[in-house]
N, C-alpha and C positions, 0 to 999 in steps of 0.2 A: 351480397351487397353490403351487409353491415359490415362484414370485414374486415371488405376492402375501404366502410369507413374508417373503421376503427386502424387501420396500417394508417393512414394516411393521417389521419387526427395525432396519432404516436409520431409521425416525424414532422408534422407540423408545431407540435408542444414540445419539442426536444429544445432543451435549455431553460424553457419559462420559470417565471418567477413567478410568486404567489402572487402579486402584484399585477403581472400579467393574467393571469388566472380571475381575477376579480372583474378587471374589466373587459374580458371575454364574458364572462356570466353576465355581465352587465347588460352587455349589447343583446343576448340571447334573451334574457328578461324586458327589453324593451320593445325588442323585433319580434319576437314571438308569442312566451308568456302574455305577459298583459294584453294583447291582442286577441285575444281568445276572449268568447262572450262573458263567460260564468266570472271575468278577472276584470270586468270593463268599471266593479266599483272602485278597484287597486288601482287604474289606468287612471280614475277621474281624481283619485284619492294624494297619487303620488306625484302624479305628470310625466318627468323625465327622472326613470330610478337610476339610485346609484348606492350603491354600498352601505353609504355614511348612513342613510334613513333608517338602516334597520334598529340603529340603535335609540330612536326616536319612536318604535312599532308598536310597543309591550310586545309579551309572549305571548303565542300562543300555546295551549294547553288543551287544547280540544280539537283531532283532525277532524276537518269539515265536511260534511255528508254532501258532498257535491258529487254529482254521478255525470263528467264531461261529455257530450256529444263524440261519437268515434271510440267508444272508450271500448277495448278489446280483449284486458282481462279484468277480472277482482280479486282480490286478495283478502284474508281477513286475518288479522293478528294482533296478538296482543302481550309482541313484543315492547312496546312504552307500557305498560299498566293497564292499560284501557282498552278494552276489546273496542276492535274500528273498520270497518271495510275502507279499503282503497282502492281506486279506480284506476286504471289506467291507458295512456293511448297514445297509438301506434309510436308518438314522439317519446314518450315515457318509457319505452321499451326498447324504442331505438338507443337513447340515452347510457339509458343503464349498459346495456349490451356494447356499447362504443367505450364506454369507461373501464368495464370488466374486463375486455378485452385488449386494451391498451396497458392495465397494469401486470396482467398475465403473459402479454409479452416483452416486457419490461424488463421481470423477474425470471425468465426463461422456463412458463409455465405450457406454453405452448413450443412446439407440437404434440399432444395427446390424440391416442386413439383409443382409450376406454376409461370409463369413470365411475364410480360408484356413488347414487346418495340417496341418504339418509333422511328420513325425513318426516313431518306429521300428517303427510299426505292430506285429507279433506276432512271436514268437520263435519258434526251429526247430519247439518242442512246441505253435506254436499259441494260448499261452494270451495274454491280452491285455493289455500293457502297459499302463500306468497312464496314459499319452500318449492311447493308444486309447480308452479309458475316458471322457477329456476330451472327444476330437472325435466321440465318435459320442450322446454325451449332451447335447455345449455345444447343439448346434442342438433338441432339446430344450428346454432352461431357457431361453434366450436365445432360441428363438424366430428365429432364424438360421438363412441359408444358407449351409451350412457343405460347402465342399470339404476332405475329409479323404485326404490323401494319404500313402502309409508314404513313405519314401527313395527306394524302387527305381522305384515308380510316378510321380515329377517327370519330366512333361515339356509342351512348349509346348502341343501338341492338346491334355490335359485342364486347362489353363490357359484358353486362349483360348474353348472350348466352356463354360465356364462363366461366363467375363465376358456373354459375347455374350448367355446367357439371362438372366442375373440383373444383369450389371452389374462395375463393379468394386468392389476386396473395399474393405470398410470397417473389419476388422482381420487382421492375418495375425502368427501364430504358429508361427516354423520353430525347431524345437530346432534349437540351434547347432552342433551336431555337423555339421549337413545345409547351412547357411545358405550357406558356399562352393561346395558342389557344386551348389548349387541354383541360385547368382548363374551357373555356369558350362554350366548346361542352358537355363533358362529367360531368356527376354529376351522379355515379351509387351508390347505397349504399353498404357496406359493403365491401366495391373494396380493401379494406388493411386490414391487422389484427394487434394486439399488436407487433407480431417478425416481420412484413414484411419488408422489407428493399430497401430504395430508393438508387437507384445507380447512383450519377452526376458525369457526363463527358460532355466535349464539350465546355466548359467555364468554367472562373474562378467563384467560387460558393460566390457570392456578395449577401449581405444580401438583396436584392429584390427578385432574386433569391430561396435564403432558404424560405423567408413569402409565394414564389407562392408553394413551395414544401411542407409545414405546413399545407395551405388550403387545399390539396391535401389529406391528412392524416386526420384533422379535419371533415372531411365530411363522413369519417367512423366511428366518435367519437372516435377518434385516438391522444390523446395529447402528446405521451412519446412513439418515433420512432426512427429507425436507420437510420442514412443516411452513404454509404458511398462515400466520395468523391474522384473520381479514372483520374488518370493523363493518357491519354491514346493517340498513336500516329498513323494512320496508318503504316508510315514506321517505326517505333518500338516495336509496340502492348503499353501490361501494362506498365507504365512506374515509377507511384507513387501513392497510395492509405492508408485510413483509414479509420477505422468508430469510428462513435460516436452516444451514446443514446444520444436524447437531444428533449426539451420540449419548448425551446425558443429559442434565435440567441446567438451562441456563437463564437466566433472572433476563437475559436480552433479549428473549425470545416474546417478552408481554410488550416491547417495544413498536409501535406503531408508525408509519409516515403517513398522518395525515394528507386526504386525495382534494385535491381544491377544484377538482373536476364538475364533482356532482353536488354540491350545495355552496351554498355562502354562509361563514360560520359567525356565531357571534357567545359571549362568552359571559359568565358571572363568576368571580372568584369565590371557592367555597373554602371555609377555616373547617378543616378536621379534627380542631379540638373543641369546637363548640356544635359546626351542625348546621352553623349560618351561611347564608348567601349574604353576597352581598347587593346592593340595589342598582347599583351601577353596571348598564349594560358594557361590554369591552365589545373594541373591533380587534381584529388582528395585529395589529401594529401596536396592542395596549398591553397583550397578553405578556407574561415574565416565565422564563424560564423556572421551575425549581415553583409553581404554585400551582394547584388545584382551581379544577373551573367546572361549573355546570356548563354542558353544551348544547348550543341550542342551533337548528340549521333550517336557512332558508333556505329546498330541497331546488334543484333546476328539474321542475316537472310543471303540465301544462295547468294545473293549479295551483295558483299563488298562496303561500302559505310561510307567514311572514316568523322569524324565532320559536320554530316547533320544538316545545320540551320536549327531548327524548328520554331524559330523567335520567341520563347518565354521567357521572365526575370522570374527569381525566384530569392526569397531570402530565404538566408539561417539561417532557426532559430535556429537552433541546428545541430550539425556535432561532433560525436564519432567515433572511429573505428569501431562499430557496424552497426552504424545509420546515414543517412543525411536526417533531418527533412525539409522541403522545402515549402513555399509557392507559387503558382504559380500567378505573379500578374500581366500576359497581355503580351500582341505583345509590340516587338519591333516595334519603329516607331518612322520616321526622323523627329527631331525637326525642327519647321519652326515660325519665327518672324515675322510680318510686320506691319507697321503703318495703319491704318484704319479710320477715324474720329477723327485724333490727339489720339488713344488712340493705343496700341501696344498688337496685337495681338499673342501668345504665342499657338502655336496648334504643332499637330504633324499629317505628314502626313499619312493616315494611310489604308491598304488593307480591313482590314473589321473594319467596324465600330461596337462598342459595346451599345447596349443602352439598360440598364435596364438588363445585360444578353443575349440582344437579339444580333443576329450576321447578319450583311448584308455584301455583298462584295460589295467592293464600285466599281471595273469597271463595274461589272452588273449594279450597280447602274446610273453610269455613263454612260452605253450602253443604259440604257430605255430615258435618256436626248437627247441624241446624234440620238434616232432612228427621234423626232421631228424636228430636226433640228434646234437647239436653240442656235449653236454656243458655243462661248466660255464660258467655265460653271465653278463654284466652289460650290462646296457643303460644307456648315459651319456645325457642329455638336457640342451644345453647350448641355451637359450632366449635368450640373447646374441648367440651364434653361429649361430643357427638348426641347430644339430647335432646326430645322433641317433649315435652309436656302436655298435655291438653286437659285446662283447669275447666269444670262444667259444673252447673248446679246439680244434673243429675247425669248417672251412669251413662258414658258409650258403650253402644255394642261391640266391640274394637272389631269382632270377624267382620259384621256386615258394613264397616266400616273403612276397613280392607278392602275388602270386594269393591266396594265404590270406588274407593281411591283408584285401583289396580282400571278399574274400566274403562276412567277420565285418562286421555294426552295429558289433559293439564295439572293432573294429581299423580298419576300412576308414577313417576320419579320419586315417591316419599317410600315405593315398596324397594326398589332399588338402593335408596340412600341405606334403608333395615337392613338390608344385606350388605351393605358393604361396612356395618358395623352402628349403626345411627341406633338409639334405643328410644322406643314408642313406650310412654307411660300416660293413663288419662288418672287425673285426680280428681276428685269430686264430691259433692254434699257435704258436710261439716270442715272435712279437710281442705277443700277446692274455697272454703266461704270466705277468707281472712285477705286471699289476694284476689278475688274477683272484687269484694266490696272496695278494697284499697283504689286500685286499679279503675272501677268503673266511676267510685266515687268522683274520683280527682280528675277524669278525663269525660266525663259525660257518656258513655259508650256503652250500647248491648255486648260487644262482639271486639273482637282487640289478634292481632298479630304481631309478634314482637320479637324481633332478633337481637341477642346479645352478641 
């Protein structure tokens, strides 16, 4: 049934305009959305929505702990910064599954008959990741044999036992977090074919990134592969996607086509040489080719959820009535100054640290410092130098420190980054004193994360 929506939705939108697009959402938000209970204070609030309001909303910054009537899965993640459960129902997954599917046949991602992914499968409590969600339903919609593997379960046997019956995969989806560890377990042969098709999400697709995704391909004797690379949100779904054949690293491949399908977008222009937003919320029609923007999405799901920061800049390369072509180049994060050994330190403070692709969150990170009791701590992250710093009043234990990191999803990428060359140094007690006092002084802070 979703399918056969999703064929029919694809030749009904063949040709649309963004424009069009706008006021399809419109009508779905007034006919449906807001007709729903938990949205009856938005219905009384707005009356007849339309576009233009949003930029009249503020942001939102906090997704809402609203748990819908009907709702059929949860999710939890903490992909925007903020760890958050999201609900969702039958309409919410119909949705998604109508849009995924429409730009999958678009791109000529469909017909597949086996799939591989990748993924953080459940958290300590159980509940299921929004990742899980994907792989234990794609095969489902898509009609796919799909091997769904969490992190800890990657290895050669349930690789090679699932070629053997089914074949090899025809797309394979590893969140990036996994994709080193995973190049570093598995080596099966014939795991990809000439059409197979790699699918990145989860990060910005940085050329370390494409070389681990290349070797991945090479090891089938695989030189000339599809990647596509897909912009994707929990509290959104799809949000921007392309593919490209390609045989070596091509700067076009970070190239995005914004989906005007699953949300309504709204925009703040950000200057990259200062760090500022600006106040002025943009509609679509405002936005300039050749500028950076915070972006913010009004999601089409059965709860209303009016300029949700997803805390991430894009810039814009291309913008027609058609098309908004978009790069996605990182989280926001608050610029931060301060003198250090006479020389001036230029970082940004930042919720997950990026290194090499690889994603940690830096309070976990700062929760395994804290469990030792090392006091007042800053973590330096110099991506230049592949260096990670961790300034403390008093000694880390680095082994059981290790261990912690390695046992957290959401830390264990800092053992991976060491391996692929990243060097761990804690400083501390009289040495550590000069830049924590600088540092805490001037910012007010126990505790500090900071990327150069």
């Amino acid at each position: 049934m979703v399918r056969k929506k999703a064929f029919r939705y694809t030749e009904i939108t063949k040709g649309w305009k963004i424009r069009d697009y706008i006021e399809h959402l419109e009508n779905i938000f007034n006919e449906v959305v807001l007709n729903y209970e938990w949205n009856k204070f938005w219905r009384r609030h707005l009356g007849v929505f339309d576009y233009n309001q949003l930029s009249e909303l503020g942001i939102t910054h906090t997704w809402p702990n609203v748990r819908p009537a009907g709702t059929i899965a949860t999710s939890v993640t903490t992909g925007t910064i903020r760890r958050k459960k999201i609900y969702y129902t039958k309409f919410d997954v119909e949705k998604f599954w109508v849009v995924s599917i429409k730009y999958a046949v678009l791109q000529g991602g469909l017909p597949a008959n086996t799939g591989l992914f990748v993924s953080s499968g459940y958290d300590p409590n159980c509940i299921p990741f929004t990742s899980t969600l994907v792989g234990e339903t794609g095969g489902y919609f898509y009609d796919v044999k799909i091997l769904h593997l969490i992190y800890s379960e990657v290895s050669n046997e349930r690789i090679s036992k699932f070629i053997r019956k089914y074949g090899s995969f025809d797309g394979i989806l590893i969140f990036v977090t996994y994709l080193h560890r995973f190049l570093n377990i598995v080596d099966v042969p014939n795991m990809v074919h000439e059409e197979s098709i790699y699918i990145h999400t989860g990060d910005v697709l940085s050329y370390n990134v494409f070389v681990a995704i290349k070797k991945l391909f090479q090891r089938s004797n695989v030189s000339r592969f599809r990647i596509s690379n897909t912009y994707v949100a929990s509290e959104g779904g799809i949000l921007g996607t392309n593919m490209k054949l390609v045989s070596s690293w091509n700067p076009e491949v970070q190239d995005i086509k914004l989906i005007p399908d699953s949300a309504l977008y709204t925009f703040r222009e950000f200057d990259p040489e200062t760090g500022q937003l600006e106040e002025k919320m943009c509609l679509v029609d405002e936005i300039k080719e050749g500028c950076y923007y915070n972006l913010y999405i009004t999601p089409l799901k059965s709860v209303f959820v009016p300029n949700y920061d997803l805390g991430d800049i894009v810039y814009v390369v291309k913008k027609t009535p058609s098309e908004i072509i978009i790069r996605v180049v990182g989280r926001f994060g608050v610029p931060v100054e301060f003198e250090l050994g006479g020389r001036i330190i230029r970082a940004k403070e930042a919720a997950v640290i990026k290194m090499s692709g690889l994603s940690v969150i830096s309070d976990k990170l700062l929760e395994k410092c804290g469990n030792q009791g090392v006091g007042k701590c800053l973590i330096l992250v110099d991506n230049s130098k592949k260096s990670v710093r961790i300034y403390s009043e008093r000694k880390l234990n680095m082994v059981r420190f290790l261990n912690e990191c390695s046992r957290d999803p959401h830390t264990s990428s800092l053992i991976t980054a060491l391996e692929l060359g990243y060097r761990l140094k804690n400083i501390y007690g009289d040495d550590a004193k000069e830049i924590l006092n600088k540092y805490f002084e001037q910012f007010r802070k126990k505790h500090g994360v900071l990327v150069i």
